[in-house]
C-alpha positions as CSV (number, residue, x, y, z in Angstrom):
1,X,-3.1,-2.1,4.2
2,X,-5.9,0.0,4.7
3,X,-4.6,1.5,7.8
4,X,-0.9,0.7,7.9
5,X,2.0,2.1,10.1
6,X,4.0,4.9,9.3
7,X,7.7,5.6,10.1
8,X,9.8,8.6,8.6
9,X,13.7,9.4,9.0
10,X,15.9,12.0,8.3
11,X,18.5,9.1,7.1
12,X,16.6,8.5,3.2
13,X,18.9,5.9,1.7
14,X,16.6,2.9,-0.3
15,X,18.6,0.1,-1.3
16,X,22.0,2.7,-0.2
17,X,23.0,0.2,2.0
18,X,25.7,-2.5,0.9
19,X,24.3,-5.0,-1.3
20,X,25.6,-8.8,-0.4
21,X,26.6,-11.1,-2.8
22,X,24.2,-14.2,-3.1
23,X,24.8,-17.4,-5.3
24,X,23.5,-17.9,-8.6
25,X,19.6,-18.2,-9.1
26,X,18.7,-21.9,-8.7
27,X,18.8,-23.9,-12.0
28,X,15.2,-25.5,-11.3
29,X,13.4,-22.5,-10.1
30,X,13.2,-24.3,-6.3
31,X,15.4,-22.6,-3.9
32,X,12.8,-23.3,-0.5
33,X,13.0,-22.1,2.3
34,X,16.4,-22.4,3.0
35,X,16.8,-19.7,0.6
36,X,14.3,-16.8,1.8
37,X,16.1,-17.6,5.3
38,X,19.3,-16.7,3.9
39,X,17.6,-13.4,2.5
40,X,16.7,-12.7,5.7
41,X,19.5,-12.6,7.5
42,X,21.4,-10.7,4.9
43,X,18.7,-8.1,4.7
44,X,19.1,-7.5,8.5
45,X,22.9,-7.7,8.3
46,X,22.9,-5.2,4.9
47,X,20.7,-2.9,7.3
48,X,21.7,-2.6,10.8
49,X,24.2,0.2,10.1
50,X,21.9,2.4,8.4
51,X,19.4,1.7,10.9
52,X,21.8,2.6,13.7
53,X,22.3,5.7,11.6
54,X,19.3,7.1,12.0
55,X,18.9,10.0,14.0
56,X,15.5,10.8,14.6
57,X,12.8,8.1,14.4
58,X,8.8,8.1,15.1
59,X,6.2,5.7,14.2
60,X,2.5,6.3,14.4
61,X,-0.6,4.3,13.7
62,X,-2.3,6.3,10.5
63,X,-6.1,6.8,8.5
64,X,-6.3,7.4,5.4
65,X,-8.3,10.0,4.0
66,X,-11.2,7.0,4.0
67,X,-11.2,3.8,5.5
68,X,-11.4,0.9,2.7
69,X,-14.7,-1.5,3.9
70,X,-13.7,-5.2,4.6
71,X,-15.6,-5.8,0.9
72,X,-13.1,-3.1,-1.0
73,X,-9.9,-4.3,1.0
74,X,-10.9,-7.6,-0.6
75,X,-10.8,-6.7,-3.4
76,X,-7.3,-5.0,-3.4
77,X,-5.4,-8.0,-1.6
78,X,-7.2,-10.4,-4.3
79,X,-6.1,-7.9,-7.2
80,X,-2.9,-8.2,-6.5
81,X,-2.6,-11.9,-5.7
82,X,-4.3,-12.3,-9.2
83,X,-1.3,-9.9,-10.6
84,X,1.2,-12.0,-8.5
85,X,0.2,-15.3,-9.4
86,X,3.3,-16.7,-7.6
87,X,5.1,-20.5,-8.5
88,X,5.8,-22.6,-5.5
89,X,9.2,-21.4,-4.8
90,X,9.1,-18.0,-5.8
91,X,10.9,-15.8,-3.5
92,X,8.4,-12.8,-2.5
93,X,9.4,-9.6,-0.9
94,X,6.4,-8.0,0.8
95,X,6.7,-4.5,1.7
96,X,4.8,-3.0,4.2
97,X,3.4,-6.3,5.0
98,X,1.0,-5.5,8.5
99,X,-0.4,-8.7,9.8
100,X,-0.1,-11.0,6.4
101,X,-2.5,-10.2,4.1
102,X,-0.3,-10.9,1.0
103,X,2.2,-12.6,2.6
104,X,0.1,-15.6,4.1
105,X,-1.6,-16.1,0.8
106,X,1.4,-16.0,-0.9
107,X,2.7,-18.6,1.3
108,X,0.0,-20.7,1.4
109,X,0.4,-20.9,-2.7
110,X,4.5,-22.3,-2.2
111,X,5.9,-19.0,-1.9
112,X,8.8,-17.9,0.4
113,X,7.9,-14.4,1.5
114,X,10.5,-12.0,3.4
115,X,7.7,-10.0,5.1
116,X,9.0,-6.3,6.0
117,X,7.1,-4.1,8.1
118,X,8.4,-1.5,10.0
119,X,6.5,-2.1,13.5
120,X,7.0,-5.0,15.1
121,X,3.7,-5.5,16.7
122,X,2.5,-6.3,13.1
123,X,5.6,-8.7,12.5
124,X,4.9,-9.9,15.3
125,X,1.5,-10.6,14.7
126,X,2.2,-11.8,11.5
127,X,4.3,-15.0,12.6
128,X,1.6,-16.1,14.9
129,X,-1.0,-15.9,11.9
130,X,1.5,-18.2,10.1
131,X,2.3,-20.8,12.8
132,X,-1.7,-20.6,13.1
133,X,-1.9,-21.7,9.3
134,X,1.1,-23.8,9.5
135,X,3.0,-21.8,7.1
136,X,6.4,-22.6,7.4
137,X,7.6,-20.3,4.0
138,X,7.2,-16.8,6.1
139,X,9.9,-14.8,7.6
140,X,9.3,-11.6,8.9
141,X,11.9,-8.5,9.2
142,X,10.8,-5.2,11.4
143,X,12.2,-2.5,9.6
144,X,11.4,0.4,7.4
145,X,11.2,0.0,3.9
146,X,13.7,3.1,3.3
147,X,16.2,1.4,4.9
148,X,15.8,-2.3,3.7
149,X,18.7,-3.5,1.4
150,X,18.7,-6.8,-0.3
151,X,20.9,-8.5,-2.8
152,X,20.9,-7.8,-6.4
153,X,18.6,-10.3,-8.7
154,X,17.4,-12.6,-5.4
155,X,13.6,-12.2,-6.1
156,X,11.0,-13.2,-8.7
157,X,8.6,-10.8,-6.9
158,X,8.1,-7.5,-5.2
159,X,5.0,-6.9,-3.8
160,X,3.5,-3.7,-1.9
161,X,-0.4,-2.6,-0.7
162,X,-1.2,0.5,0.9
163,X,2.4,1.3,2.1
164,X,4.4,3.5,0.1
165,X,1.8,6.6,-0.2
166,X,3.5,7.3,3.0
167,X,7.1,8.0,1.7
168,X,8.0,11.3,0.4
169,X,8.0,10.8,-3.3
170,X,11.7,10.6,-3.8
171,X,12.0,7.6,-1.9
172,X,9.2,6.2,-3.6
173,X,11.4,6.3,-7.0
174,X,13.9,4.9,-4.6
175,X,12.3,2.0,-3.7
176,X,11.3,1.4,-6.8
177,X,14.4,1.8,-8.3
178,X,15.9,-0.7,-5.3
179,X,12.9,-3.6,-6.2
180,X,14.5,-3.2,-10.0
181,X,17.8,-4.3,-8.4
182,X,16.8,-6.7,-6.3
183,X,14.6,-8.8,-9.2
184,X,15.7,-11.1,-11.0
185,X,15.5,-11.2,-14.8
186,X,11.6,-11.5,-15.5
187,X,10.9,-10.6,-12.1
188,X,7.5,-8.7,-11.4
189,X,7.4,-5.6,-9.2
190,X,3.6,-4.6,-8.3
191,X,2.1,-2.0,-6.2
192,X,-1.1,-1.1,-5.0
193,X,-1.7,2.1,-3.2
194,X,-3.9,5.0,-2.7
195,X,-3.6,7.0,-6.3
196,X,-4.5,10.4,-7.0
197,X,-2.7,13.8,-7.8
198,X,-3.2,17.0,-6.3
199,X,-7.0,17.4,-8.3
200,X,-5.0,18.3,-11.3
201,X,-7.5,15.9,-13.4
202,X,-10.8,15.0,-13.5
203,X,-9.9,11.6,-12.0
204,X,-8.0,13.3,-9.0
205,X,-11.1,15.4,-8.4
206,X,-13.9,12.7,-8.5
207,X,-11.8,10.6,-6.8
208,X,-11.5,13.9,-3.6
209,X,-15.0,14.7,-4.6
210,X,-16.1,11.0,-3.2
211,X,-14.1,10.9,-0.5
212,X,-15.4,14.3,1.1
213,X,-18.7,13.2,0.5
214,X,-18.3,9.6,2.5
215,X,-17.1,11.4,5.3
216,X,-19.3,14.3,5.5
217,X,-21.9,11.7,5.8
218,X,-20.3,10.5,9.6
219,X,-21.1,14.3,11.1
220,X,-18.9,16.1,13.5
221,X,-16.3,13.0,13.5
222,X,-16.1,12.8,9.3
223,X,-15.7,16.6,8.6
224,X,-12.6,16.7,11.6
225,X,-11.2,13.7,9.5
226,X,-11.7,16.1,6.4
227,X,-9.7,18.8,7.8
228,X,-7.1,16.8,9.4
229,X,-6.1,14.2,6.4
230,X,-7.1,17.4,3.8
231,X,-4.2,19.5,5.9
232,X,-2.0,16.2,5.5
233,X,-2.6,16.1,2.2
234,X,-2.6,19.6,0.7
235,X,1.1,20.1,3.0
236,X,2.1,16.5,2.2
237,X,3.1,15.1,5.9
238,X,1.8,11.9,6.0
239,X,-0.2,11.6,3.2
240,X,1.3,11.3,0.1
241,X,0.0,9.9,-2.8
242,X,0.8,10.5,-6.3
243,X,-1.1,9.4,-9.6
244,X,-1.3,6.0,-11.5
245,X,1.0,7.8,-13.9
246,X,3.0,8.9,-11.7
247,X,3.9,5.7,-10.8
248,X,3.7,4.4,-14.4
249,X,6.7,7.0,-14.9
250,X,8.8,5.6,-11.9
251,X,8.5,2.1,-12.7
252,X,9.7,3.0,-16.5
253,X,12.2,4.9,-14.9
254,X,13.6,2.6,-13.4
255,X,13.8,0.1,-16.2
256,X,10.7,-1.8,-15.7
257,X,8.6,-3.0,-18.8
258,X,5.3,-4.6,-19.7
259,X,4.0,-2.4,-17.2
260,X,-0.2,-2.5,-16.7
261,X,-1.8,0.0,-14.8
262,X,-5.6,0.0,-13.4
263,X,-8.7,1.2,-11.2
264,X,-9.2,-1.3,-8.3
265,X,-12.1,0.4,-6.3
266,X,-12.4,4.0,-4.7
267,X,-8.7,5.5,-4.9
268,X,-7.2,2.2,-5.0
269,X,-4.9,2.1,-7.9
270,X,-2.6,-0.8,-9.5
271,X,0.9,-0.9,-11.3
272,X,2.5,-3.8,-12.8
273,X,6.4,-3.8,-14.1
274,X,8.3,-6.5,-15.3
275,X,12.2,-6.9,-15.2
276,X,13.4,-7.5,-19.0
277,X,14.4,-11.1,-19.1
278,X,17.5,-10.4,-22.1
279,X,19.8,-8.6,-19.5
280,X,23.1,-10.4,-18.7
281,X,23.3,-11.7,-15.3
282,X,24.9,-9.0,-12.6
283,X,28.3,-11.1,-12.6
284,X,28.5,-10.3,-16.4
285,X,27.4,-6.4,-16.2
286,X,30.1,-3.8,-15.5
């Protein structure tokens, strides 16, 4: 979050990936963490051909246009853990995880998190922080989220932070699209995320407007950050962030419902979909 890692490819494919079978949810909403184990290693056997696929692959520490303060990162991770409100049990997917600060929360309340990330320094990272806390419900997976595939309706919840402002817009439907699939019935997809247009509203402009003005405060340093992550943003390479209704529209795109969308502090923004809970179960559907 905050300052996450970046990787792009020329193979797109969310979710394109085979999708393997998995039994039945479990009758007493416990599956433990025998369960997110087996998640794990079908993610990572649903993936290696697409990531062997790709052809041209760079990753590359990133800033956003303004760094969040430790206060305003806060704020986001407990937004969304408030949003999550996970069972003990629950199986969490947490995309663009970095070093835990949803998953190891989310573990620590009885969760079983698959924690995707795609550098493995932060994975890496990541599992010492939970052998640290003696969290035994982690597992972590380093690989982008394009190319993450898991089985249909294995999940009660899909959560993201600061992550997928980086993908190119049509793999953000994708991926949200993919986290519809992978849900079950009832299950709760939410994102937080840097979200603003392109300054066609008056929210997208105050929300520019205050960032230029934080760092033009820092001098020579602040106005080369301007130019740099203004270039990024205006040509969309690296930095690209859409609106709180733009995501609204994905998420009802791809089915979701109930959805809740708010302000968390600066251009942190918040979307909350829900998977209907009257669809028939994936065996039943054509």
């Amino acid at each position: 979050m905050g300052d996450p890692e970046l990787r792009n490819t020329s193979d797109n494919n969310v979710g394109d990936g085979k999708e393997v079978s998995r039994p039945p949810a479990r009758p007493d909403g416990q599956e433990g963490q025998a369960g997110i184990a087996s998640a794990g290693a079908l993610a990572r056997l649903a993936t290696a051909n697409a990531a062997r696929r790709q052809r041209r692959v760079w990753s590359r520490r990133v800033t956003t246009w303004e760094h969040h303060t430790p206060d305003g990162l806060e704020k986001v991770s407990k937004a969304v853990l408030a949003a999550a409100d996970p069972r003990p049990g629950d199986q969490v997917v947490d995309l663009g995880c970095g070093t835990g600060q949803l998953s190891l929360p989310l573990a620590g309340r009885g969760a079983c998190v698959l924690a995707v990330d795609v550098s493995p320094a932060m994975i890496a990272r990541l599992e010492v922080n939970a052998r640290d806390r003696s969290l035994a419900g982690v597992e972590g997976i380093a690989l982008p989220v394009e190319n993450l595939s898991l089985p249909a309706q294995s999940f009660d919840l899909v959560v993201t932070s600061y992550a997928l402002h980086h993908l190119r817009d049509s793999d953000k439907n994708r991926v949200v699209s993919a986290a519809y699939r992978w849900l079950r019935p009832g299950g709760t997809l939410i994102v937080a995320d840097m979200m603003f247009g392109r300054g066609a509203t008056s929210q997208d402009r105050a929300i520019i407007k205050s960032k230029v003005k934080v760092l033009a405060r820092k001098g020579i340093g602040g106005w080369w950050r301007i130019a740099k992550n203004g270039y990024r943003y205006l040509v969309r390479v690296q930095e690209r962030p859409v609106s709180i209704a733009a995501w609204e529209a994905m998420f009802a795109a791809a089915g979701f419902t109930a959805i809740t969308a708010s302000s968390i502090v600066a251009e942190a923004g918040l979307v909350v979909g829900r998977r209907p809970m009257d669809e028939p179960p994936a065996s039943m559907r054509d």
